[in-house]
N, C-alpha and C positions, 0 to 999 in steps of 0.2 A: 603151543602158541597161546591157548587160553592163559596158562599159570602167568605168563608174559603179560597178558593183557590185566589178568589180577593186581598182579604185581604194580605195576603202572599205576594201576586203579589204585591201591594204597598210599602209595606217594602224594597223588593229588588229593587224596581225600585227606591224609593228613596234612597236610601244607597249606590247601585251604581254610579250615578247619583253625589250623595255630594261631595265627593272630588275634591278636587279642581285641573283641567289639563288643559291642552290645550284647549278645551270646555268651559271651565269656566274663563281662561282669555277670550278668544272672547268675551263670552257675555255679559262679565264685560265691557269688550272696548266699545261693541257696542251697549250696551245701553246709556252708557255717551258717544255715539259720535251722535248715531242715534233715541234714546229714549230706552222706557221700551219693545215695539211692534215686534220692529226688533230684541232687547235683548230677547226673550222671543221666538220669531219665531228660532230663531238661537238656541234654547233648546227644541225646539219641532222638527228639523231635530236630534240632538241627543236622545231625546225620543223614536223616529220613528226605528232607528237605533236599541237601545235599545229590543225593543219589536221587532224586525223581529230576534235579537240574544236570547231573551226570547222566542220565540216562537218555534226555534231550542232546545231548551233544553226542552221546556213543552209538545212538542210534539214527542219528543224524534227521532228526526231526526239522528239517530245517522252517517249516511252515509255525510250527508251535515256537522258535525260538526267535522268527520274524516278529510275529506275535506280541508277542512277551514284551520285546522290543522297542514298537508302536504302544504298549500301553503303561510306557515305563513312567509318566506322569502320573497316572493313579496307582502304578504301583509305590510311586517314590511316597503319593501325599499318604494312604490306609497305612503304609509301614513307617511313616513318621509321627504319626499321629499315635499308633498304636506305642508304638515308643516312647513318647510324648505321655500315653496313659501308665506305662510300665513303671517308668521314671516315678511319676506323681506316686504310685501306689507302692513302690518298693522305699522311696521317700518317709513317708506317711506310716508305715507298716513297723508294726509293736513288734518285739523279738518274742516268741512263744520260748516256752524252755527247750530248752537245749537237748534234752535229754525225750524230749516227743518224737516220735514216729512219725512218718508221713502217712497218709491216709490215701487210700485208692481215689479217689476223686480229686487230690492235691498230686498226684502223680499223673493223672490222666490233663489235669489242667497245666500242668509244668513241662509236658510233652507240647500238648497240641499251641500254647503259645510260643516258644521257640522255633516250633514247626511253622505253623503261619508267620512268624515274625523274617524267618529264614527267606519261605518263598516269595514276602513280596519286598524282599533286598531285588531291584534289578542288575544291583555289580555282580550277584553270586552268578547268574547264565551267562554275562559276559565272562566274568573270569573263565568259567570252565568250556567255553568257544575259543577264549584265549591260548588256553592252556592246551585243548586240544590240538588247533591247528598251530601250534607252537611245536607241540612235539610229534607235527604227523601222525596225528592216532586216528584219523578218518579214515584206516585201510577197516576200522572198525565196521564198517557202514556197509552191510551186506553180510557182515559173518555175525551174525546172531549170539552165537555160543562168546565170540572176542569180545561183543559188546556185554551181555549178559554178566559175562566174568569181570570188565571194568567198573560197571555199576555198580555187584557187589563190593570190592576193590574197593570203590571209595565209597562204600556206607561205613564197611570195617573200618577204613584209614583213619576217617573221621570221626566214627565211635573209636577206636583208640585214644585218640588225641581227648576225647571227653572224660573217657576213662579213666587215662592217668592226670585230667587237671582235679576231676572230684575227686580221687585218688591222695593227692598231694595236699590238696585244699582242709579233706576232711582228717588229715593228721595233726593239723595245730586247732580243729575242731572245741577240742576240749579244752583247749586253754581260753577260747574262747568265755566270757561271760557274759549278762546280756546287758550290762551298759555301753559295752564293748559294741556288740551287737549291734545297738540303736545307732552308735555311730558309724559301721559298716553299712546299714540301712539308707541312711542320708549321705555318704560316700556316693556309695552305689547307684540309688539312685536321683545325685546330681549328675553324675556322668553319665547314662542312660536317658537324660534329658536332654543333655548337650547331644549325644546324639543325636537324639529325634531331632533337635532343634536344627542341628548343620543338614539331616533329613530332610525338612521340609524348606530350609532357607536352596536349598538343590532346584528347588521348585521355580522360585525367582528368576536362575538364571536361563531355566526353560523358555521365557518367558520373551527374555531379551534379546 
């Protein structure tokens, strides 16, 4: 029953996970600026993210997810803003060579922004309420061990899915050069702007 419950978990972690957002320009960017490692570490802080919002739903947290819920105005304005700041700075941001290493502190910072950027999306907890009670998976909610094995499920699912885009990203890596670069930079983050900005324009219609 567990494997079941894994299995499942996989699915959704990679499903949610595939589309292509704000997440997924990053670690487009920063695999062709910084390699496949830092592109890959920057999809395992959204994995991480992932599975702490799968974990609300598999263990049927239903008080943390009301929650979450009621504060989805500050979570919408810190996670557009914060996107709003990502934008500007991945805009703005010089191509280092191509051929540099990531640095332990550029790894640790490439996690934990994706990670906070992930948890204060408030579509991610809906989705995976959605998705749960979609597929009947609240027999979850009291077997421990079903939930436990869906959580991980979808950290995997969705470190996959990261896996194979810095995977595929960091193959035409090399072709890359860095005037090349400077304009992936400003690609990147003008669309990471419009995000934030459709982000906090979400704000508005709270309002009305």
């Amino acid at each position: 029953m567990s494997g079941s419950f894994f299995l499942q978990g996989m699915i959704i972690g990679f499903s949610i996970a595939a589309p292509m957002g704000p997440i997924g320009i990053l670690c487009i960017r920063r695999t062709l600026a910084e390699g496949r490692l830092t592109g890959f570490v920057s999809g395992l802080g959204a994995a991480s993210a992932d599975a702490v919002y799968g974990s609300i739903a598999a263990f049927g947290l239903t008080a943390v997810s009301a929650f979450l819920v009621t504060q989805i105005l500050w979570l919408r304005l810190i996670g557009g803003i914060f996107l709003f700041y990502l934008g500007i700075q991945t805009f703005r941001a010089k191509p280092a060579s191509l051929a540099a290493e990531a640095r332990g502190g550029g790894l640790t910072s490439a996690f934990l922004s994706t990670f906070f950027l992930t948890l204060t999306n408030p579509i991610t907890i809906l989705s995976f309420a959605a998705i749960f009670a979609g597929l009947g998976l609240g027999q979850t909610r009291g077997n421990l061990g079903g939930a436990a094995a869906m959580v991980a499920g979808v950290f995997l699912g969705s470190a996959a899915w990261w896996l194979t885009l810095s995977a595929l990203v960091g193959a035409f890596r090399e072709r890359i050069n860095e005037k090349t670069l400077v304009w992936v930079n400003r690609i990147a983050g003008a669309i990471i702007l419009v995000f934030g900005l459709v982000a906090l324009q979400g704000l508005i219609s709270l309002f009305r």
